[in-house]
ZAMARGU-4260 file (C-alpha; in steps of 0.2 Angstrom, whole numbers, plus 5000, padded with zeros to 4 digits):
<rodrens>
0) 5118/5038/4937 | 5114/5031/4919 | 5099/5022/4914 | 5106/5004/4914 | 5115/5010/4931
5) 5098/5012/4938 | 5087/4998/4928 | 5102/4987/4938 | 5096/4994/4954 | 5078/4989/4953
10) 5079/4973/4945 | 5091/4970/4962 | 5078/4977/4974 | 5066/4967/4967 | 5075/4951/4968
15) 5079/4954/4985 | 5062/4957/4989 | 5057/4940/4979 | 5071/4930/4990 | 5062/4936/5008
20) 5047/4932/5002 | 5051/4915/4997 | 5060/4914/5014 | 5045/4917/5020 | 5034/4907/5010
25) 5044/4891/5014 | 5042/4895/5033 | 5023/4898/5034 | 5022/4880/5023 | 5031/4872/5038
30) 5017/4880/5050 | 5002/4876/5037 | 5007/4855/5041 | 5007/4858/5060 | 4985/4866/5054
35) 4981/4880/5047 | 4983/4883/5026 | 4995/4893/5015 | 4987/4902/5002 | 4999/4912/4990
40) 4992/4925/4977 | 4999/4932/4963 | 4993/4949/4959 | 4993/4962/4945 | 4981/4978/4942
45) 4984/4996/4943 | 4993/5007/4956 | 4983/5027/4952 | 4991/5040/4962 | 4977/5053/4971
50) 4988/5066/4976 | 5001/5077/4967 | 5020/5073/4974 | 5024/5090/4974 | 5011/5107/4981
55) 5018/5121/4980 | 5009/5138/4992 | 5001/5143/4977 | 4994/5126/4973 | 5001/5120/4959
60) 5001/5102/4957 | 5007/5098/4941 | 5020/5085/4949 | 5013/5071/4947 | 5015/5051/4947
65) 5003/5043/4931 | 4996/5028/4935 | 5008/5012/4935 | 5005/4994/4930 | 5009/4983/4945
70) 5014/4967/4948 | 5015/4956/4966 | 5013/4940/4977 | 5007/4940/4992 | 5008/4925/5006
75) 4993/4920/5016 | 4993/4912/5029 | 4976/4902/5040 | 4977/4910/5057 | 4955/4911/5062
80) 4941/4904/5059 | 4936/4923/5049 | 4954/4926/5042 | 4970/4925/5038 | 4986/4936/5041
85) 4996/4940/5024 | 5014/4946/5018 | 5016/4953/5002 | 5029/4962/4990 | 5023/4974/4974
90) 5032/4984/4960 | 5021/4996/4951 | 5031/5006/4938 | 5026/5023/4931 | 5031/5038/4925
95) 5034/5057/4934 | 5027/5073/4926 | 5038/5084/4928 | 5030/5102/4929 | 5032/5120/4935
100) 5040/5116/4953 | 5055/5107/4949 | 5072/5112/4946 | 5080/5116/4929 | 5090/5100/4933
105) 5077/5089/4933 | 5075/5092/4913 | 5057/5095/4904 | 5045/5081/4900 | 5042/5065/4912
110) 5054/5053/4920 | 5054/5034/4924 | 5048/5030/4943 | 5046/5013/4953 | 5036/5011/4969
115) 5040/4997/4980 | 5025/4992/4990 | 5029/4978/5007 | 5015/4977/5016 | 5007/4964/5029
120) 4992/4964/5040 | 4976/4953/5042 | 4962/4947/5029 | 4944/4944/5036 | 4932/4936/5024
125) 4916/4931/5027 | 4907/4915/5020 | 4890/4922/5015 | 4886/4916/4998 | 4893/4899/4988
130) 4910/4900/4983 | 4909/4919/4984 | 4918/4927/4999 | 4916/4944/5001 | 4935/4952/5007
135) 4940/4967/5022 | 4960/4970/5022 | 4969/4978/5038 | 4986/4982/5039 | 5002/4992/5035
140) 5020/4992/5026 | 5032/5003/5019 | 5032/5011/5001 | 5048/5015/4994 | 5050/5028/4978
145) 5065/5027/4966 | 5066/5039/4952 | 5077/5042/4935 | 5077/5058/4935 | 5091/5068/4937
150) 5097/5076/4957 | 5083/5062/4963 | 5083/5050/4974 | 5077/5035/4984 | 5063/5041/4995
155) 5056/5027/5008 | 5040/5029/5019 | 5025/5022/5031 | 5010/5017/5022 | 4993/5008/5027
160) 4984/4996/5017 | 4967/4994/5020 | 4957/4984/5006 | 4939/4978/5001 | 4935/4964/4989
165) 4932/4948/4983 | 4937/4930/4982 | 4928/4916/4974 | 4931/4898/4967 | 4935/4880/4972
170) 4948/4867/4973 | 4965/4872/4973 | 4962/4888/4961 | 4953/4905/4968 | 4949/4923/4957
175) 4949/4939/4967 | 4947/4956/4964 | 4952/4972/4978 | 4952/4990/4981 | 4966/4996/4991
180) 4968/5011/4998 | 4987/5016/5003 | 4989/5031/5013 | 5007/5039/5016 | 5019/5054/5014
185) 5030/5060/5004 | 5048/5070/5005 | 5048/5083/4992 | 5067/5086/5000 | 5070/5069/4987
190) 5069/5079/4971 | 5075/5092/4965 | 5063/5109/4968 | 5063/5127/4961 | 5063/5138/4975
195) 5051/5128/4986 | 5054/5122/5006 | 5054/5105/5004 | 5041/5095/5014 | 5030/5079/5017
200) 5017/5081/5004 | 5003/5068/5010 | 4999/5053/4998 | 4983/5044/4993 | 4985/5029/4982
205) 4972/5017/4977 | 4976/4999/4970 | 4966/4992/4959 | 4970/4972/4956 | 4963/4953/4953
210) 4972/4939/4960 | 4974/4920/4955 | 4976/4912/4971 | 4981/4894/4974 | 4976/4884/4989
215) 4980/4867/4998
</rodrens>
């Protein structure tokens, strides 16, 4: 697959991905005028992989993901008194190391790699200090892997989504900032290995982001 073939791909994933989420959007707006609020965030940060994709028996881990720039929105949607329950869409676009466990195939150096993160849950705050709220996120979603390198491809798995942070300001306009920790796995049978039985290879990602929310 060329590299326009593949640059083709994500641009659609993402836009399909941007269509549900305005679909949804439109439909938690029509809830927010019956009560409750709509909030929508956009987000951008860092997505830093923990955890090689590839371990090998003797425990090299040199094939890694580096850490991606990553863009989102997310919908938020009023449902308590102490939160909201939110549905949100992210690309974080890195690169893979490739080292000593992969296949001749694969080629020497590093290759492009996009992670697509849907996730939805719940979102407590607390309203302890003025215009501060301190922030606990709760939830789940998918991660879905697509790579450039060649024998690869599309790997899609579970993931958690559990977050701490911050939001503050009035009006319509609100700054956060979160940790996010995104547990999941995953299949080594995806790329190409070297003499290795493939298997699911445990991932621990961290986001680090800052929102601009706006509010009704």
């Amino acid at each position: 697959m060329t590299t326009m073939a593949i640059d083709m791909h994500r641009v659609m994933r993402l836009s399909l991905s941007a269509v549900l989420l305005a679909s949804l959007t439109t439909g938690l707006e029509a809830q927010a005028s019956t009560g409750g609020s709509t909030r929508v965030t956009a987000i951008s940060g860092a997505l830093l992989h923990g955890s090689a994709v590839v371990v090998d028996p003797q425990g090299i881990s040199d094939t890694r993901l580096s850490a991606g720039p990553t863009f989102g929105i997310e919908v938020q949607q009023a449902m308590f008194s102490f939160g909201s329950i939110y549905a949100g869409v992210a690309g974080s676009f890195s690169t893979l190391e490739h080292g000593a466990n992969l296949s001749v195939s694969a080629g020497p150096g590093s290759s492009g790699a996009t992670v697509i993160l849907g996730t939805a849950g719940l979102m407590m705050e607390a309203d302890w200090f003025d215009n501060l709220r301190p922030t606990l996120r709760l939830g789940g979603g998918v991660k879905a892997y697509s790579f450039t390198m060649n024998g690869a491809s599309s790997a899609v798995s579970f993931t958690g989504d559990v977050g701490v942070g911050f939001r503050g300001g009035s009006g319509i306009l609100e700054v956060g900032g979160e940790i996010r920790f995104l547990p999941s796995t995953f299949d080594q049978g995806k790329i190409p290995l070297r003499g290795l039985v493939p298997q699911e290879q445990n991932q621990s990602d961290l986001l680090f982001s800052i929102g601009v929310t706006i509010r009704p």
